[in-house]
C-alpha positions as CSV (number, residue, x, y, z in Angstrom):
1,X,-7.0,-0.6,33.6
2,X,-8.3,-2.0,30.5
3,X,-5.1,-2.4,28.8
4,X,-3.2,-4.9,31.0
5,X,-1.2,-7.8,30.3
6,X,-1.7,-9.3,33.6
7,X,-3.1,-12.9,33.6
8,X,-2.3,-13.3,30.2
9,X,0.3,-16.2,30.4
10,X,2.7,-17.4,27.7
11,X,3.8,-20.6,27.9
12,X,5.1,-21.4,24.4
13,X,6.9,-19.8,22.2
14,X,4.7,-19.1,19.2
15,X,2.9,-17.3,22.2
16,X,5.6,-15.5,22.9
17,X,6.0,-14.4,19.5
18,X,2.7,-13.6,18.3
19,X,2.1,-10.5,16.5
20,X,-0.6,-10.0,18.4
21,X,0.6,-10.8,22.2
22,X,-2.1,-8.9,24.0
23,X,-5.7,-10.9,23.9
24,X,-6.8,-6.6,24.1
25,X,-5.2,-6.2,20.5
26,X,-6.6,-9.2,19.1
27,X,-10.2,-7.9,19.8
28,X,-9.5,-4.5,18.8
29,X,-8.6,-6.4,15.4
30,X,-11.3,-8.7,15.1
31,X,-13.9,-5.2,15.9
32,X,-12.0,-3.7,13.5
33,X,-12.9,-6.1,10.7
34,X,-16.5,-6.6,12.0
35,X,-16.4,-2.7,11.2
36,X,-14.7,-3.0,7.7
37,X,-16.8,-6.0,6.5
38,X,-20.5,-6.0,8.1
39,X,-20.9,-1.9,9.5
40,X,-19.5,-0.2,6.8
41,X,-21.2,-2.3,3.9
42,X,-24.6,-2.0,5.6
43,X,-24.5,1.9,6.9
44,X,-22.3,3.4,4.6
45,X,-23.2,5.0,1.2
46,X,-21.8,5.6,-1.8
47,X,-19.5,8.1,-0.8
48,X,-18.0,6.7,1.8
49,X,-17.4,3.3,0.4
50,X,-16.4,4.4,-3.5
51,X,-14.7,8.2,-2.8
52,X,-13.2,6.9,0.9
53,X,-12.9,3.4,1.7
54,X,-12.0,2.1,-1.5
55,X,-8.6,4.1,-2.5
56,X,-7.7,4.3,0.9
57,X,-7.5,0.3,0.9
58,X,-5.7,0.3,-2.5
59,X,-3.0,2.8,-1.3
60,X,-2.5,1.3,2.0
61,X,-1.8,-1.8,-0.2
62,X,0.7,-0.1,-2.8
63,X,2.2,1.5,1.0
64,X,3.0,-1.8,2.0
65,X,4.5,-3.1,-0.8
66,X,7.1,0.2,-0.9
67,X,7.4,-0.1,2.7
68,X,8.6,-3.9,2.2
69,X,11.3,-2.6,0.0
70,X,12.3,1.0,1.7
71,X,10.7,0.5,5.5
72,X,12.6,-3.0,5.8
73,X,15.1,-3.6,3.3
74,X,16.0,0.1,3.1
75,X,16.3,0.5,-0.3
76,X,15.2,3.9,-1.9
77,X,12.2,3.7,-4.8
78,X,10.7,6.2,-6.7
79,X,8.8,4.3,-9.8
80,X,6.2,2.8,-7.1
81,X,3.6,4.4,-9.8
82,X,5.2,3.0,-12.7
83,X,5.1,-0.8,-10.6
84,X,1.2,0.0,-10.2
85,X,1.1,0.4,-13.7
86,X,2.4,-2.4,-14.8
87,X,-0.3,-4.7,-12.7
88,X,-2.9,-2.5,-14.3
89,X,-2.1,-2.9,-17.8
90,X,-1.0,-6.8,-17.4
91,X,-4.5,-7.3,-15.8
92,X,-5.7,-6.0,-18.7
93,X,-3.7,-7.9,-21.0
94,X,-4.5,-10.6,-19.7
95,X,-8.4,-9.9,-19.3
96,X,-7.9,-9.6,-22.7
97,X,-6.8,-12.7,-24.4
98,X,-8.6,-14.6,-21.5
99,X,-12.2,-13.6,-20.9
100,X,-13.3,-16.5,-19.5
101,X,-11.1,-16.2,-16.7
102,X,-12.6,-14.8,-13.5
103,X,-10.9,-11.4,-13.3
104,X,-10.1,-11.6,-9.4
105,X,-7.2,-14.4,-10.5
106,X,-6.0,-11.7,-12.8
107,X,-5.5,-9.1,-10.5
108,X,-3.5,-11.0,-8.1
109,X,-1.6,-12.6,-11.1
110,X,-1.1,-9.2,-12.5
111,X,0.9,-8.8,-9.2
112,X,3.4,-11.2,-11.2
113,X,4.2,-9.6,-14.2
114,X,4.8,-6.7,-11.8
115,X,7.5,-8.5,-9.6
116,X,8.9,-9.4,-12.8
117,X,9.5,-6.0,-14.3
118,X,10.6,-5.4,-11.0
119,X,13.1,-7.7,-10.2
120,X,14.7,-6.5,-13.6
121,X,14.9,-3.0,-12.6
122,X,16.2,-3.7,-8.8
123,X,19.5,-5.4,-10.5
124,X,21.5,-1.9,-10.4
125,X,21.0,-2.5,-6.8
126,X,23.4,-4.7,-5.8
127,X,26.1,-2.5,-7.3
128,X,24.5,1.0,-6.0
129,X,22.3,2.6,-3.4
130,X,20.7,5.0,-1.3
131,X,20.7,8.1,-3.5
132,X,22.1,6.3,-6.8
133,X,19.2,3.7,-6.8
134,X,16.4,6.1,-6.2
135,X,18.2,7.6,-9.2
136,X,18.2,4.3,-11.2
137,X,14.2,3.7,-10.1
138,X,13.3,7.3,-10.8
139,X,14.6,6.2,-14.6
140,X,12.8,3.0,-14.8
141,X,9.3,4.8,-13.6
142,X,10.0,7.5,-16.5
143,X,11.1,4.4,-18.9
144,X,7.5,2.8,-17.7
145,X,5.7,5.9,-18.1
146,X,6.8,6.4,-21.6
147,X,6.0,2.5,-22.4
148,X,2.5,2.9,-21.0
149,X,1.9,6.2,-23.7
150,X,3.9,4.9,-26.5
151,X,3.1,0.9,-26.8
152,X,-0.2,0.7,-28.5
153,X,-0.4,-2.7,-28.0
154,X,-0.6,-2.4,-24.2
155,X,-4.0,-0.9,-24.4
156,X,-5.2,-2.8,-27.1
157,X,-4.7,0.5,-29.8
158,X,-7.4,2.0,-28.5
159,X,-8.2,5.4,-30.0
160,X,-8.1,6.8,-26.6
161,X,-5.4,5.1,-25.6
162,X,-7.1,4.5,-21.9
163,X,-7.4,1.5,-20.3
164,X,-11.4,-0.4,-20.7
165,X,-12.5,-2.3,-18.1
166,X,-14.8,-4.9,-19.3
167,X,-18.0,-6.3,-17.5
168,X,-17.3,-9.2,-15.2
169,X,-19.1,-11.4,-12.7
170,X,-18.7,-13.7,-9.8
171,X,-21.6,-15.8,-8.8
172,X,-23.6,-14.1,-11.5
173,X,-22.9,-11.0,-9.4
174,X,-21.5,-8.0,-11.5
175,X,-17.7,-7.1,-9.6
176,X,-16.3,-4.9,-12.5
177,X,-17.9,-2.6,-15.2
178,X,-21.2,0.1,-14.6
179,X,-23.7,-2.7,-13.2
180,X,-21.4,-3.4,-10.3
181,X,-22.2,-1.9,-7.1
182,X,-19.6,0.1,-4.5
183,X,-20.0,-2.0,-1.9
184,X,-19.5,-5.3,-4.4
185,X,-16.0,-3.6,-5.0
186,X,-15.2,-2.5,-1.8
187,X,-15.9,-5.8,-0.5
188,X,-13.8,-7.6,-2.9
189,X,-10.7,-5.3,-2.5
190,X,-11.3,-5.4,1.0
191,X,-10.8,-9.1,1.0
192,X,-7.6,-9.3,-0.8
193,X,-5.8,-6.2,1.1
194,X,-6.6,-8.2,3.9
195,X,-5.5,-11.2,3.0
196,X,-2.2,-9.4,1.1
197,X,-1.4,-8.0,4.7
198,X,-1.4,-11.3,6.5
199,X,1.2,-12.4,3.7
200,X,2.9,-9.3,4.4
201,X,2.6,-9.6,8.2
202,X,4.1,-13.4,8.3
203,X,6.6,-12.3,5.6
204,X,8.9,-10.0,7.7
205,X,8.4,-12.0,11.1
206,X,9.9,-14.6,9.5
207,X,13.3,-15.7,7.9
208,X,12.7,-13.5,5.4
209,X,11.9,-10.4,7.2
210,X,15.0,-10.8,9.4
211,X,17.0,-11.0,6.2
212,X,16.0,-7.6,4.9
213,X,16.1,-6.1,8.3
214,X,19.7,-7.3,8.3
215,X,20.5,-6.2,4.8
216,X,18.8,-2.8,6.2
217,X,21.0,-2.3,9.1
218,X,24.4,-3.2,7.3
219,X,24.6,-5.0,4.1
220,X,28.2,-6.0,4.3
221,X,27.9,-7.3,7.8
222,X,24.7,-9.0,6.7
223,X,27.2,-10.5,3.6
224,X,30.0,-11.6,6.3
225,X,26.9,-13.6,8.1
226,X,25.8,-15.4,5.1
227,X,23.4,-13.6,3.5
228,X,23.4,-13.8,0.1
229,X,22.5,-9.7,-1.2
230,X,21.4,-10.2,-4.6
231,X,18.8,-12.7,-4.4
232,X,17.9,-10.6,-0.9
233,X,17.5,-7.2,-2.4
234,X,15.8,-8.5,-6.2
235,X,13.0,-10.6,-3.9
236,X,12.4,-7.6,-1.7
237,X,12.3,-5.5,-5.6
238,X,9.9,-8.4,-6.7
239,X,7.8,-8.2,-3.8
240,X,7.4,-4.7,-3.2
241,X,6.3,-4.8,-7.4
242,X,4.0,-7.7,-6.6
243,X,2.0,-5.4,-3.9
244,X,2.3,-2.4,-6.4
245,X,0.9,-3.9,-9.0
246,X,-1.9,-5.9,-7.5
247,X,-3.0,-2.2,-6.3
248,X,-2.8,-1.0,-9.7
249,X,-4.8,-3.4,-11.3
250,X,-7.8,-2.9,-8.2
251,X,-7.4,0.7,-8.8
252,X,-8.8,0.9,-12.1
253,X,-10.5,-2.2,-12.5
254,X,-12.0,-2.0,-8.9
255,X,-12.0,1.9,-8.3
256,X,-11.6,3.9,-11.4
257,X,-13.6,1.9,-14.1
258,X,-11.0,2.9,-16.6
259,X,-7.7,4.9,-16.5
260,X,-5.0,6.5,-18.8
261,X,-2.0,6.5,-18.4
262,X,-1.2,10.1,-16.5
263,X,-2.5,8.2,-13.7
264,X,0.4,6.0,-12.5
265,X,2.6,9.2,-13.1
266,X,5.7,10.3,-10.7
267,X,3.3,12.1,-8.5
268,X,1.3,9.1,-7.8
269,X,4.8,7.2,-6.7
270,X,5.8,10.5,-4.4
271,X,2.7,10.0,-2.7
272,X,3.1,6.4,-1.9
273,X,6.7,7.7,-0.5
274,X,5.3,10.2,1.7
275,X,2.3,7.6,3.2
276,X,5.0,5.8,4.3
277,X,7.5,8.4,5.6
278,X,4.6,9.9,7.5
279,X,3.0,6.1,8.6
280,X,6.7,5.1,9.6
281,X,9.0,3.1,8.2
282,X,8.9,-0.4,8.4
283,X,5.6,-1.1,9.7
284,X,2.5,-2.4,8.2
285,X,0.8,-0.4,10.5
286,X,2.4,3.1,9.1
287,X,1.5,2.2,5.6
288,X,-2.7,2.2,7.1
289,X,-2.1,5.3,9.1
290,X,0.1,7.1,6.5
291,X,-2.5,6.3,4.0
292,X,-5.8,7.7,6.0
293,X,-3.7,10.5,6.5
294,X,-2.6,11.4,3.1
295,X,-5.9,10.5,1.2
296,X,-8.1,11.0,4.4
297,X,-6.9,14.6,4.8
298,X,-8.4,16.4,1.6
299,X,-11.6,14.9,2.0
300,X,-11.6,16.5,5.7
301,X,-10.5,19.9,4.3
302,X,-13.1,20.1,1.8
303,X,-16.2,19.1,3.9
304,X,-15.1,20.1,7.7
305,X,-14.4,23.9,7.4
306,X,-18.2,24.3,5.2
307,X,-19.5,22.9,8.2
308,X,-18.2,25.3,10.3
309,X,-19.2,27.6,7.8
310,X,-16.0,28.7,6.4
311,X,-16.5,28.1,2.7
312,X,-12.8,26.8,0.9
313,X,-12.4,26.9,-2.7
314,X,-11.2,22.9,-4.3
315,X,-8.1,24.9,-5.3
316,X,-7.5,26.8,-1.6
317,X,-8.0,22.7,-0.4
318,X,-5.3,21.4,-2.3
319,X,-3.0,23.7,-1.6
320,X,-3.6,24.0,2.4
321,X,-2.8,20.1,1.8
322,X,0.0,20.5,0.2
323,X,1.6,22.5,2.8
324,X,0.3,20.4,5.7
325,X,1.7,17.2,4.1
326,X,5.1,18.8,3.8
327,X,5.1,20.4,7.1
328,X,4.5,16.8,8.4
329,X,7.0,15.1,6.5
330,X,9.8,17.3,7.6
331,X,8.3,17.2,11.4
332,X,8.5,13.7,10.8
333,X,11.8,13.2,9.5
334,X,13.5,15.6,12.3
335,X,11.4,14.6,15.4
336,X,9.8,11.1,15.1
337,X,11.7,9.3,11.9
338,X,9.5,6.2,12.6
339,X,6.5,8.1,11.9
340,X,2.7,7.4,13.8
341,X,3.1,4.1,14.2
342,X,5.8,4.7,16.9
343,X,3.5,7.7,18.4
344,X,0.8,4.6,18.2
345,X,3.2,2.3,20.1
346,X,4.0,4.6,22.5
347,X,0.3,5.5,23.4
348,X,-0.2,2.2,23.5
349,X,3.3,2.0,26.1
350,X,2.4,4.2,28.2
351,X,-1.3,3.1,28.7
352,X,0.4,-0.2,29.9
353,X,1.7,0.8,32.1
354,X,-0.5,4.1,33.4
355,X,-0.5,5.3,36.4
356,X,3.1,4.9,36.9
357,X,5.3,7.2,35.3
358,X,7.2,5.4,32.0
């Protein structure tokens, strides 16, 4: 009763193409960022803002970006970690030799050097694919990897060779360094994975979207239409890097307060694979869902079952993770390859249309 289309006339047709059709779903969205920006900053403490919110904003961000590239172009990565990477040590590069720059611009221009290094690394593609390229990006995330350990210069020959985040203000308000505040943080990475998204959103509803999608479904007929596959699949690379390494940089500049490199290891790009295998491919939406899932469901383990007053070891936790994460992914892939954000559409289907049968 309260999800019904019914009175809701469209009579144009950027109406009848809006992402968000229903006037229902464009409330649910606006409470959702009344939630994310006023409830949670003012109710929520450290915890929840700094050990939840935070990197579960970051990785929905770095799931978008390889869902751009694997959900909608449908081509195979495995150095997602190594992209993040990147961003984080080009932000601090560039923090570097220019202090006086607010650091927010460098994080997003981070983003750059990341599509860069990414473009570069997605030319094998127009030659190979679907097993042979996540081959080819599985060597360019171990070629990364060894760069980030090996080139001094790239954290500054530090001793430790870790990445230091510097203190930085906005406004006179500390966003980076001890003296900034979790909320401060969340807040500002809030912001831009928001603002990232609605890129992201008018991105593949547009020409460019349909171009990937087509390149998706069949490259050479794609070709045959006009579609030039090259430039097609090295923007989706460059983009799907861009996102990448804008999460990077917030992650340790915004999350961590300092990283090494182990951090954007093969593990880390693995888990941004299975957030958006689990999510569902090619949807914005998965890349949320599959990243509250993934990072959501340790926290849960660790704090629920106490409660109950089952006590579970850190150790017993990660491992009852591991084996629920794989049990989804393969229930996933067999029953529903499009992952929750099809089970979301079709809750949302069927309550359309309820009481009648669907």
């Amino acid at each position: 009763m309260l999800y019904r289309e019914a009175g809701q006339y469209k009579t144009s047709y950027q109406a009848d193409q809006a992402v968000f059709p229903l006037l229902q779903d464009r409330v649910g969205l606006l409470v959702i960022l009344f939630v994310a920006y006023v409830v949670i900053p003012l109710t929520g403490n450290d915890f929840l803002i700094n050990a939840v919110m935070t990197p579960f904003l970051i990785f929905s961000l770095a799931a978008i970006g390889l869902n751009l590239l694997t959900g909608y172009t449908g081509l195979l990565s495995l150095g997602s970690g190594a992209f993040m990477g990147v961003g984080a040590y080009a932000c601090y590069k560039l923090t570097t030799y220019f202090p006086d720059v607010n650091i927010i611009i460098w994080i997003v221009a981070s983003g750059f050097v990341a599509a860069l290094v990414g473009a570069i690394f997605g030319l094998p593609s127009l030659r190979i694919k679907g097993f042979y390229l996540a081959i080819a990006t599985l060597a360019a995330q171990f070629f990364l990897e060894w760069s980030f350990t090996r080139v001094a210069w790239l954290y500054n020959h530090n001793v430790s060779g870790a990445i230091e985040v510097p203190q930085r203000t906005l406004f006179g308000v500390p966003i980076t360094g001890p003296n900034a505040t979790a909320e401060t943080r969340y807040l500002i990475v809030l912001t831009i994975v928001v603002g990232m998204t609605w890129v992201a959103s008018n991105i593949v509803h547009g020409r460019i979207g349909r171009m990937w999608m087509a390149v998706r479904d069949m490259d050479i007929a794609a070709e045959l239409m006009g579609i030039r596959l090259l430039p097609t699949k090295l923007l989706a690379f460059a983009v799907s890097s861009f996102y990448c390494g804008v999460a990077g940089a917030m992650m340790v500049f915004l999350w961590y307060g300092g990283a090494e490199s182990t951090v954007f290891s093969i593990n880390q790009s693995f888990t941004i694979l299975f957030m958006i295998i689990i999510g569902g491919l090619g949807s914005l939406l998965g890349a949320y869902l599959g990243a509250a899932l993934i990072f959501v469901l340790p926290i849960v383990l660790r704090f629920v079952p106490p409660k109950l007053g089952i006590p579970v070891h850190a150790a017993t936790v990660e491992h009852i993770t591991f084996m629920i994460v794989g049990a989804l992914i393969i229930f996933f892939l067999i029953v529903e390859p499009h992952g929750l954000a099809r089970l979301w559409q079709i809750g949302k289907q069927k309550l359309r249309v309820w009481p009648f049968p669907y």
